[in-house]
mmCIF file as gemmi writes it, N, C-alpha and C atoms, coordinates in Angstrom:
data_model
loop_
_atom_site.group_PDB
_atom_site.id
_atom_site.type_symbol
_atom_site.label_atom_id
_atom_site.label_alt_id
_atom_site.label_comp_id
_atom_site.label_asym_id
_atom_site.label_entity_id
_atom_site.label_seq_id
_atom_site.pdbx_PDB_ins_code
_atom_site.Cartn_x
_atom_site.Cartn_y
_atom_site.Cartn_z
_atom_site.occupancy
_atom_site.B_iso_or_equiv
_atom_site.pdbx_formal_charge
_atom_site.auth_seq_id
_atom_site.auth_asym_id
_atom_site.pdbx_PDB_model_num
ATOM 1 N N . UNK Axp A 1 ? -8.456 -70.897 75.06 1 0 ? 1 A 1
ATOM 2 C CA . UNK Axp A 1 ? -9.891 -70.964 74.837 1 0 ? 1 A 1
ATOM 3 C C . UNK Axp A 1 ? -10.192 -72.256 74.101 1 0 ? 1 A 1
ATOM 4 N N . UNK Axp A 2 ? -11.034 -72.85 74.196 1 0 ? 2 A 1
ATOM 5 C CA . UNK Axp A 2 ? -11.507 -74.267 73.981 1 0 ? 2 A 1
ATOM 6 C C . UNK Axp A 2 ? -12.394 -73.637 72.458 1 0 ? 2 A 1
ATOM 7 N N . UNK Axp A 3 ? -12.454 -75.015 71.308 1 0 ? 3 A 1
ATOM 8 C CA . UNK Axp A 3 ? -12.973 -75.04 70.388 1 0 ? 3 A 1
ATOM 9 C C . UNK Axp A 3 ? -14.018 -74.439 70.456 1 0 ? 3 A 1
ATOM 10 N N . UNK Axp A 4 ? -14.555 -75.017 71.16 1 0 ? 4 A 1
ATOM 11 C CA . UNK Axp A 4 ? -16.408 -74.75 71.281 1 0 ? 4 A 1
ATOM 12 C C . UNK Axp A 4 ? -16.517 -73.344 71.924 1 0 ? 4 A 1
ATOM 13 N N . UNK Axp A 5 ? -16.121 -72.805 72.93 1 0 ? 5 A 1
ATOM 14 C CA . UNK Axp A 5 ? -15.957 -71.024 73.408 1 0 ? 5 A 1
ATOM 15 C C . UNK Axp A 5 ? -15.602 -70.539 72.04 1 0 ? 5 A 1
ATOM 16 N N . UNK Axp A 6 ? -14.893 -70.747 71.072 1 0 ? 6 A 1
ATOM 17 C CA . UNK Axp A 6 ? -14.276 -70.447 69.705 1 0 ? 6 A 1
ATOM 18 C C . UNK Axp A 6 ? -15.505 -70.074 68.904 1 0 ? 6 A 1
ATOM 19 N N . UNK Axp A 7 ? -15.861 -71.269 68.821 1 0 ? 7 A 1
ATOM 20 C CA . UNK Axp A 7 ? -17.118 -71.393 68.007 1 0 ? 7 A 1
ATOM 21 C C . UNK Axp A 7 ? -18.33 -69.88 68.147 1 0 ? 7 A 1
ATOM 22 N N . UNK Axp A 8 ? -18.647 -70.677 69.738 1 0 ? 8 A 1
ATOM 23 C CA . UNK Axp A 8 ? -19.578 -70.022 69.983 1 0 ? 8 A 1
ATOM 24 C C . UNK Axp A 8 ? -19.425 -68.238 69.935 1 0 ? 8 A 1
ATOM 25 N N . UNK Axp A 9 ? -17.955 -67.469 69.904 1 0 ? 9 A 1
ATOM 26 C CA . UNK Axp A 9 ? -18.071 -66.338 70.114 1 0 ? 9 A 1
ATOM 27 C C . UNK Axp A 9 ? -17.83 -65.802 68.529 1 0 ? 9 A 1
ATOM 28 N N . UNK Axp A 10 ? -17.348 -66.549 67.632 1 0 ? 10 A 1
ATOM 29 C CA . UNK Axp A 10 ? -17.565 -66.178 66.316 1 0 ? 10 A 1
ATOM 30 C C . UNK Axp A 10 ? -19.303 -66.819 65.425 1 0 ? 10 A 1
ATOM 31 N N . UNK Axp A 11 ? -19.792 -66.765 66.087 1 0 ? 11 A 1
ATOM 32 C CA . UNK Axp A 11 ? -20.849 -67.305 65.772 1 0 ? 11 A 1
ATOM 33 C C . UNK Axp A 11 ? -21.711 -65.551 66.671 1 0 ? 11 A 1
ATOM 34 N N . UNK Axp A 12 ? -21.345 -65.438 67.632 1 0 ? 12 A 1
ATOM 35 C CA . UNK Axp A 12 ? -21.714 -64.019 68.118 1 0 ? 12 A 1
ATOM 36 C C . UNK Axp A 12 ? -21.011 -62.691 67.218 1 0 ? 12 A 1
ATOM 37 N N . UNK Axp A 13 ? -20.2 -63.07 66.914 1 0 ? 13 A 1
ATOM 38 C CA . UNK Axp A 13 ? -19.443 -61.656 65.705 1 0 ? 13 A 1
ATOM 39 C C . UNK Axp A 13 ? -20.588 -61.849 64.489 1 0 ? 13 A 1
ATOM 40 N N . UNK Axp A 14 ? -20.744 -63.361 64.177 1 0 ? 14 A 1
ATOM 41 C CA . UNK Axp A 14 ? -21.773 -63.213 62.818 1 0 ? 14 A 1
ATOM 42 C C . UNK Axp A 14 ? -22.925 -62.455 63.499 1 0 ? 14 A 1
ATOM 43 N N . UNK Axp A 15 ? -23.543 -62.651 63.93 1 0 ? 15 A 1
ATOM 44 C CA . UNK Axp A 15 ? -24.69 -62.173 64.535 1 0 ? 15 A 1
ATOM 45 C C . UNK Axp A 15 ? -24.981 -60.802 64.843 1 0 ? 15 A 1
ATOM 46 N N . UNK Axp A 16 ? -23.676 -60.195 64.864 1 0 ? 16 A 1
ATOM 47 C CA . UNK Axp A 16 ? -23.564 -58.591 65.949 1 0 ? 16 A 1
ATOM 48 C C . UNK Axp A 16 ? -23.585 -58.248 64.199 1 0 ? 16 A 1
ATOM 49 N N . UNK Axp A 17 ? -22.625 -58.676 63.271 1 0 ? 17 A 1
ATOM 50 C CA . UNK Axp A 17 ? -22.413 -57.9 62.189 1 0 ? 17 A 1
ATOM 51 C C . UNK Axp A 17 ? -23.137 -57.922 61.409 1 0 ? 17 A 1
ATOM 52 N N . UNK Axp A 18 ? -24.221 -58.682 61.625 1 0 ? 18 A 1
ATOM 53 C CA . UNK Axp A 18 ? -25.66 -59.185 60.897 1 0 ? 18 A 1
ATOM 54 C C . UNK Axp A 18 ? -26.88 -57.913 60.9 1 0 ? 18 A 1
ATOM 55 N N . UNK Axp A 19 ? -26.514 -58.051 62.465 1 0 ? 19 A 1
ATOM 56 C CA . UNK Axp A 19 ? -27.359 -57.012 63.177 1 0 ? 19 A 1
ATOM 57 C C . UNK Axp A 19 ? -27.209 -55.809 62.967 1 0 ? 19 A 1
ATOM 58 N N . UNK Axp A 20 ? -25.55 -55.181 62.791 1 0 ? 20 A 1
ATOM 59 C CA . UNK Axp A 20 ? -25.476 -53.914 62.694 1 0 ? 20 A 1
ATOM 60 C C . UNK Axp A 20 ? -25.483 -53.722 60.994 1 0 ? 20 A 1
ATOM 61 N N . UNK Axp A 21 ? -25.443 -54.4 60.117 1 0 ? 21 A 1
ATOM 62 C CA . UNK Axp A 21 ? -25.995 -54.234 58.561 1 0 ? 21 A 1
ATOM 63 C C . UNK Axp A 21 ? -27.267 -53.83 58.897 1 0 ? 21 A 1
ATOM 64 N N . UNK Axp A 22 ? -28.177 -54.321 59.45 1 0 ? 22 A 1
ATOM 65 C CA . UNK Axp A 22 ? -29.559 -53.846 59.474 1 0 ? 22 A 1
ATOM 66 C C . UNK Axp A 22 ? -29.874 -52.825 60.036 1 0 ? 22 A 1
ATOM 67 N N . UNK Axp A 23 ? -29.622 -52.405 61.288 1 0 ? 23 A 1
ATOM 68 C CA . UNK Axp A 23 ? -29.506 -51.277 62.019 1 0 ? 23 A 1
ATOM 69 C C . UNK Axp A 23 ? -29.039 -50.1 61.206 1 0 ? 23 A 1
ATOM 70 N N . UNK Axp A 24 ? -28.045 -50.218 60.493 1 0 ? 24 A 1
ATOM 71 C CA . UNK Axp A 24 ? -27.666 -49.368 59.834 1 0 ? 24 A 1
ATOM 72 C C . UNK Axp A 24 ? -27.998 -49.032 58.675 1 0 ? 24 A 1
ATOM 73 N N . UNK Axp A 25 ? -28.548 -49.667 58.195 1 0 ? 25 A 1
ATOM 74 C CA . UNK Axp A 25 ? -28.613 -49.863 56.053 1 0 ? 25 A 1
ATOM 75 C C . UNK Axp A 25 ? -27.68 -50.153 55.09 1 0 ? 25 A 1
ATOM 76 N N . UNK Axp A 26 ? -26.629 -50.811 55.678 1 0 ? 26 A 1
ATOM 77 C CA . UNK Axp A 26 ? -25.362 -51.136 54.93 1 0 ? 26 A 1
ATOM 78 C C . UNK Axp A 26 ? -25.195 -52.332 54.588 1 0 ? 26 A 1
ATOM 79 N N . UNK Axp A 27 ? -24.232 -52.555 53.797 1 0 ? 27 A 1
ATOM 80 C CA . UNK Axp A 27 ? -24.398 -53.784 53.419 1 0 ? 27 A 1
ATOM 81 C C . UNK Axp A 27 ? -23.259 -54.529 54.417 1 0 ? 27 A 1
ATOM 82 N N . UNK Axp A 28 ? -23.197 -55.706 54.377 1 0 ? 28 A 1
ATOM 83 C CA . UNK Axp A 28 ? -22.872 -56.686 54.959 1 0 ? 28 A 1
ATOM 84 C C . UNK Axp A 28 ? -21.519 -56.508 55.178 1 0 ? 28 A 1
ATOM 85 N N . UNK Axp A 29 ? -20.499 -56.579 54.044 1 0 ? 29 A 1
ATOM 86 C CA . UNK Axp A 29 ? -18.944 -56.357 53.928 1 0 ? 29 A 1
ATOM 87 C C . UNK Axp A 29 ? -18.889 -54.999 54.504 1 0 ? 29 A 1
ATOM 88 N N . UNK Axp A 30 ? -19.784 -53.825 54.468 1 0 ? 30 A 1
ATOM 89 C CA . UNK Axp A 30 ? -19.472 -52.86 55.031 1 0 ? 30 A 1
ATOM 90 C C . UNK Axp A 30 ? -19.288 -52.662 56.839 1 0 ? 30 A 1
ATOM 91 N N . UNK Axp A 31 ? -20.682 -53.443 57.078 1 0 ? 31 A 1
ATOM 92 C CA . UNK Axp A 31 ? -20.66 -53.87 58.927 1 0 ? 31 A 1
ATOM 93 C C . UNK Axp A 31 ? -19.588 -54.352 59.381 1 0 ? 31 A 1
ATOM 94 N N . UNK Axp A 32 ? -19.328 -55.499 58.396 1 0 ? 32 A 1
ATOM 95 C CA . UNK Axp A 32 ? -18.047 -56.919 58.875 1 0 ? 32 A 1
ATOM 96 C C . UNK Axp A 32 ? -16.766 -55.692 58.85 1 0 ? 32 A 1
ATOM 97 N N . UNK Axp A 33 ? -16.498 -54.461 58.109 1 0 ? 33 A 1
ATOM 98 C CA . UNK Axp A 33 ? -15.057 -54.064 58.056 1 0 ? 33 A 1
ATOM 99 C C . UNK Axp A 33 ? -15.243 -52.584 59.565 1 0 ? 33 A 1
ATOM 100 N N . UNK Axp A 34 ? -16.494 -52.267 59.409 1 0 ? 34 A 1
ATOM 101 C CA . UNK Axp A 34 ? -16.55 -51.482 60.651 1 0 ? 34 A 1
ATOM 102 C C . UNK Axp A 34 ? -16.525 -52.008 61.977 1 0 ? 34 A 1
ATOM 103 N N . UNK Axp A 35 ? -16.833 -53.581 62.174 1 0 ? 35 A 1
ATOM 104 C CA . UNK Axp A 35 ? -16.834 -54.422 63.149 1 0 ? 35 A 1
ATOM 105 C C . UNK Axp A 35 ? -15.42 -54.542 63.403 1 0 ? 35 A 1
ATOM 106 N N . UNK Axp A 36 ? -14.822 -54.955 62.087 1 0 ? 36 A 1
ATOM 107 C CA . UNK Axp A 36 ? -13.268 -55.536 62.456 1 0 ? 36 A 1
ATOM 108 C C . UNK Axp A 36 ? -12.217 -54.012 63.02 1 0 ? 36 A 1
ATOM 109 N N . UNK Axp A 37 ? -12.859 -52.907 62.562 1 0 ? 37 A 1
ATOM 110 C CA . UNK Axp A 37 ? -12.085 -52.134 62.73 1 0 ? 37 A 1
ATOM 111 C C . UNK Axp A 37 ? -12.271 -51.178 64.324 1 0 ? 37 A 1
ATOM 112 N N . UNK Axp A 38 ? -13.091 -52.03 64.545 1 0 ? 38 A 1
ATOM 113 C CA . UNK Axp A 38 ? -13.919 -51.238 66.013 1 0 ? 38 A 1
ATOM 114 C C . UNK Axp A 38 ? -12.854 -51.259 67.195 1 0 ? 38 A 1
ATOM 115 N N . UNK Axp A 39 ? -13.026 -50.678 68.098 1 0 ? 39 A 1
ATOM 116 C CA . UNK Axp A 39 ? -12.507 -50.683 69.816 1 0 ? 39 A 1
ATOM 117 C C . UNK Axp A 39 ? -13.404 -51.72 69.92 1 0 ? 39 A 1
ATOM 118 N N . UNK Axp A 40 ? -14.594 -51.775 69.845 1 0 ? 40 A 1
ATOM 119 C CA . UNK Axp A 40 ? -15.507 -52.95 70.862 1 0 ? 40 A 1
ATOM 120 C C . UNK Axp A 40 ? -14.866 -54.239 70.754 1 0 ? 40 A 1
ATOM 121 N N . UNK Axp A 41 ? -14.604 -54.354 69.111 1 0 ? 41 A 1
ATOM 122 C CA . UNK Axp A 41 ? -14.006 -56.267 68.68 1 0 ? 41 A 1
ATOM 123 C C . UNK Axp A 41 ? -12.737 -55.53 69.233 1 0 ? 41 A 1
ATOM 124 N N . UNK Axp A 42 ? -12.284 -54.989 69.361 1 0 ? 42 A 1
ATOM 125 C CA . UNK Axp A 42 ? -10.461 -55.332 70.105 1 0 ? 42 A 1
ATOM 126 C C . UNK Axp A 42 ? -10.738 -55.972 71.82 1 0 ? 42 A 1
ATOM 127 N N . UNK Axp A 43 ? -11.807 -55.118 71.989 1 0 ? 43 A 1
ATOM 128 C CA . UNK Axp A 43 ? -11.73 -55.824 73.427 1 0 ? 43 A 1
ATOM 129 C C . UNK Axp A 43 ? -12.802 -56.947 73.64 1 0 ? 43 A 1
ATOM 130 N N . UNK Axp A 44 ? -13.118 -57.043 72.896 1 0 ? 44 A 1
ATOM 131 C CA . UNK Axp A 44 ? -14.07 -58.484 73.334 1 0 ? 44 A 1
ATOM 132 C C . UNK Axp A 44 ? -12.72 -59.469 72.603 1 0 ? 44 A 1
ATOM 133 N N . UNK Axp A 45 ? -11.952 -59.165 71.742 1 0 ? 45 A 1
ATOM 134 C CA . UNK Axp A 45 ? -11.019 -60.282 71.259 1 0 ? 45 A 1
ATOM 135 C C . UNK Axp A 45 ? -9.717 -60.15 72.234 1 0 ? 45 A 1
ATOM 136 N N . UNK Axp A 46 ? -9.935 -59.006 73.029 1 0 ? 46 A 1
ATOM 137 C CA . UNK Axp A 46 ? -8.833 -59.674 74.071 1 0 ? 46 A 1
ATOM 138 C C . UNK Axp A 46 ? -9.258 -59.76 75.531 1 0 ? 46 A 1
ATOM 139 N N . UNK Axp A 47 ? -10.57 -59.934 75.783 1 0 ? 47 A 1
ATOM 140 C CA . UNK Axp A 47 ? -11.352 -60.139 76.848 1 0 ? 47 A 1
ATOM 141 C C . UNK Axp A 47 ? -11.329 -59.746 77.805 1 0 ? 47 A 1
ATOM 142 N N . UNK Axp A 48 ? -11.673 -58.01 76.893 1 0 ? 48 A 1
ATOM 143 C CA . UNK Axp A 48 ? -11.555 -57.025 78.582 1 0 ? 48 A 1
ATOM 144 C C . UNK Axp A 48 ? -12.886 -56.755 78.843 1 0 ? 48 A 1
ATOM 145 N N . UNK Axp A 49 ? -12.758 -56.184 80.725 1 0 ? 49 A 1
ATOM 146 C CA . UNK Axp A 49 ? -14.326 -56.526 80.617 1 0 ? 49 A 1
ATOM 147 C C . UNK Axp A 49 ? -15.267 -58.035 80.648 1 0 ? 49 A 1
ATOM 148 N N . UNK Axp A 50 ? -16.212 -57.682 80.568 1 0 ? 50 A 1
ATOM 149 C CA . UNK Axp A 50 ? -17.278 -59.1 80.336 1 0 ? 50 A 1
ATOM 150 C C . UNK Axp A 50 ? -17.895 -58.414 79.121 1 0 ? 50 A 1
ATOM 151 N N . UNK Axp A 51 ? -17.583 -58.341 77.909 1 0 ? 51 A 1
ATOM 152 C CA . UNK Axp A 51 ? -18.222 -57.485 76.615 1 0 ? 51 A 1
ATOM 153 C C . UNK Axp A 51 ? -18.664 -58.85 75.919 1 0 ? 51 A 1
ATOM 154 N N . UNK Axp A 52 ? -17.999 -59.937 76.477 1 0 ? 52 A 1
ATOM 155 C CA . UNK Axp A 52 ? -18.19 -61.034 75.651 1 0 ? 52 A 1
ATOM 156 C C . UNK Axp A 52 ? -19.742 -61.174 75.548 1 0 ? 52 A 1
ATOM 157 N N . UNK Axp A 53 ? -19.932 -61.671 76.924 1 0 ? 53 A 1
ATOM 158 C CA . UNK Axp A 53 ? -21.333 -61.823 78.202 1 0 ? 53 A 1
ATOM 159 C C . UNK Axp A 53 ? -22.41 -60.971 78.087 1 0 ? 53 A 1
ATOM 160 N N . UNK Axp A 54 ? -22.055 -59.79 76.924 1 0 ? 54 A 1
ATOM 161 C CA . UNK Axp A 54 ? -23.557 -58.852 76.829 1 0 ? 54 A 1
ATOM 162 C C . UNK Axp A 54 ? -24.03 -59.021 75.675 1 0 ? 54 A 1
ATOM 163 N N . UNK Axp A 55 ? -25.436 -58.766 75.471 1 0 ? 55 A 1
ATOM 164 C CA . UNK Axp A 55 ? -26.307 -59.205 74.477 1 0 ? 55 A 1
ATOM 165 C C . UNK Axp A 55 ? -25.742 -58.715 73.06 1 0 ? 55 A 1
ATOM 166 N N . UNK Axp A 56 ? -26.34 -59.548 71.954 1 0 ? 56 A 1
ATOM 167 C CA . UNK Axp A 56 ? -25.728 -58.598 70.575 1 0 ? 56 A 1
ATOM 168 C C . UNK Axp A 56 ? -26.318 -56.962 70.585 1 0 ? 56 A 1
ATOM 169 N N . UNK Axp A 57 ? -27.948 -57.002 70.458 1 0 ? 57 A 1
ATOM 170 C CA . UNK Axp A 57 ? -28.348 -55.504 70.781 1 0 ? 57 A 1
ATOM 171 C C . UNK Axp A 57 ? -27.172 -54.726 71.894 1 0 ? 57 A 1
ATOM 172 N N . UNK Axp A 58 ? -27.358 -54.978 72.423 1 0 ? 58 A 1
ATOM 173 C CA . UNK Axp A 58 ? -25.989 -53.973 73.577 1 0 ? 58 A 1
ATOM 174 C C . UNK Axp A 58 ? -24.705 -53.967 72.944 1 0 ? 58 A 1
ATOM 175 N N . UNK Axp A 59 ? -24.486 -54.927 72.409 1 0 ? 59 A 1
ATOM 176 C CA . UNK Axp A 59 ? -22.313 -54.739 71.093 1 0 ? 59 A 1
ATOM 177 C C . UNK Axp A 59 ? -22.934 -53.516 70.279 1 0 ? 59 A 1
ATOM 178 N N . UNK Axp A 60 ? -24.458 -53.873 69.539 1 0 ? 60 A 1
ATOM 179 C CA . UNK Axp A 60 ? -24.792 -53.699 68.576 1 0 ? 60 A 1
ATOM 180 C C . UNK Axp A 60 ? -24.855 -52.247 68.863 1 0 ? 60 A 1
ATOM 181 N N . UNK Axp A 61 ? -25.649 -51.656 69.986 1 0 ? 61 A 1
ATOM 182 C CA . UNK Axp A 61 ? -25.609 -50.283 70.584 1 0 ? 61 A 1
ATOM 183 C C . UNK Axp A 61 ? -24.365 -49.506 70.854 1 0 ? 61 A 1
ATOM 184 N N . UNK Axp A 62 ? -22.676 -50.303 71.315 1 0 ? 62 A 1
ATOM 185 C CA . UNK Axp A 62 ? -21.872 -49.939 71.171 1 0 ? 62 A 1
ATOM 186 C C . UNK Axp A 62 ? -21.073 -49.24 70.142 1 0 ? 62 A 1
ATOM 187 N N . UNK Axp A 63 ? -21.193 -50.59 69.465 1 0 ? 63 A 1
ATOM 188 C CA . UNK Axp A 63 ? -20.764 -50.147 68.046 1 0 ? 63 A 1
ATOM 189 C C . UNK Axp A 63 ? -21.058 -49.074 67.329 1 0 ? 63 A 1
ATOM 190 N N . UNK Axp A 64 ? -22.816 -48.486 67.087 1 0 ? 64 A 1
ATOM 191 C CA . UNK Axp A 64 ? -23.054 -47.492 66.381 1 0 ? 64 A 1
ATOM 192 C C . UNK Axp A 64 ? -22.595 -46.377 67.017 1 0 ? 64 A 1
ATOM 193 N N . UNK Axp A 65 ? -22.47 -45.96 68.677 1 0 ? 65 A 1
ATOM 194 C CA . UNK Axp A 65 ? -22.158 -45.218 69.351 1 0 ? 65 A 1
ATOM 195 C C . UNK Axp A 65 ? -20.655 -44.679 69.258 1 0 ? 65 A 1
ATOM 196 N N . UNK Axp A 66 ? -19.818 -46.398 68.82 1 0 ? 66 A 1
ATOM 197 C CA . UNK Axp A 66 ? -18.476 -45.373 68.351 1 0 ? 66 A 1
ATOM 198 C C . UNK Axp A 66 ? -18.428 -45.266 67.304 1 0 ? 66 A 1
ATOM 199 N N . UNK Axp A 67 ? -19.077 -45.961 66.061 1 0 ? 67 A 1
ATOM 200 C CA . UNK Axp A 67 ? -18.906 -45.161 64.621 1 0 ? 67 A 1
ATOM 201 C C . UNK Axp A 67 ? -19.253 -44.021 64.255 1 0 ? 67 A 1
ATOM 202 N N . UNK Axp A 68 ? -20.447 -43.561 64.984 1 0 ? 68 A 1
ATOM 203 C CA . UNK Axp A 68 ? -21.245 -42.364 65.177 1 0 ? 68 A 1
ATOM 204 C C . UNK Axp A 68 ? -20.302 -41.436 65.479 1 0 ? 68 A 1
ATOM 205 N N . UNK Axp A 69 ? -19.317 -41.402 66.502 1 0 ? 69 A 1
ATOM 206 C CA . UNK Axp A 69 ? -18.08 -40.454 67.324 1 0 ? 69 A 1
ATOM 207 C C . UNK Axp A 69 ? -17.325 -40.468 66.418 1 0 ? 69 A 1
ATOM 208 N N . UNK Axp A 70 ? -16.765 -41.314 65.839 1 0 ? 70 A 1
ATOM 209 C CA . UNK Axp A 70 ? -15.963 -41.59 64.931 1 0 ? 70 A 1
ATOM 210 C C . UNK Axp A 70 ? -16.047 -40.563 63.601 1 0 ? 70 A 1
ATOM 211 N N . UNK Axp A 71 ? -17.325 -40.537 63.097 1 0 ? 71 A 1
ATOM 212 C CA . UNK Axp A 71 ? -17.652 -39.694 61.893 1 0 ? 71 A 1
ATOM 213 C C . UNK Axp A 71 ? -17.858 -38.262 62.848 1 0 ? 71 A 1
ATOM 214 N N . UNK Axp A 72 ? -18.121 -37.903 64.044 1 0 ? 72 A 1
ATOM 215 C CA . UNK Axp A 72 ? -18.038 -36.612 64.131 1 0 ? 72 A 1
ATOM 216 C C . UNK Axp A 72 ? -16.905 -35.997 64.393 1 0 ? 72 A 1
ATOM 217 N N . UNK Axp A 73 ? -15.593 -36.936 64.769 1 0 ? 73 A 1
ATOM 218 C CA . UNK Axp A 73 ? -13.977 -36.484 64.706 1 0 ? 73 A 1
ATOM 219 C C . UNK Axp A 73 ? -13.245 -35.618 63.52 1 0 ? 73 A 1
C-alpha cells in the first residue's frame, strides 16, 4: 500500500472513531479502544470485502451493531 492510501485510510479510522464517540456518548479513548478491538477494523485492516470503500456513517452503523451484540452475549 502506498503512503498516501496509508494516509488516507487512517485519516478514515480518525473520522469513524470521531464519529462513533458521538453517536455513542463516549469519550474518545473509549471509541478508539472499541474501534481497535472490533471485527470491522480487522477487516478493513486486512482488506476484506470493499469495507474500506463505504462511507464512515455505514463503519459507523457497523460498529454499533457489533458492540450492541457484543454486550448482549
Amino acid at each position: 500500500m502506498s503512503q498516501a492510501n496509508n494516509t488516507l485510510l487512517q485519516m478514515k479510522y480518525a473520522r469513524i472513531i470521531i464519529g462513533l464517540s458521538k453517536r455513542l456518548g463516549i469519550s474518545s479513548r473509549r471509541a478508539l479502544a472499541l474501534f481497535y478491538e472490533s471485527n470491522t477494523y480487522q477487516y478493513l485492516r486486512q482488506k476484506i470485502g470493499d469495507l474500506h470503500c463505504m462511507s464512515d456513517n455505514y463503519l459507523i452503523d457497523e460498529l454499533i451493531i457489533e458492540y450492541t451484540g457484543k454486550q448482549g452475549s
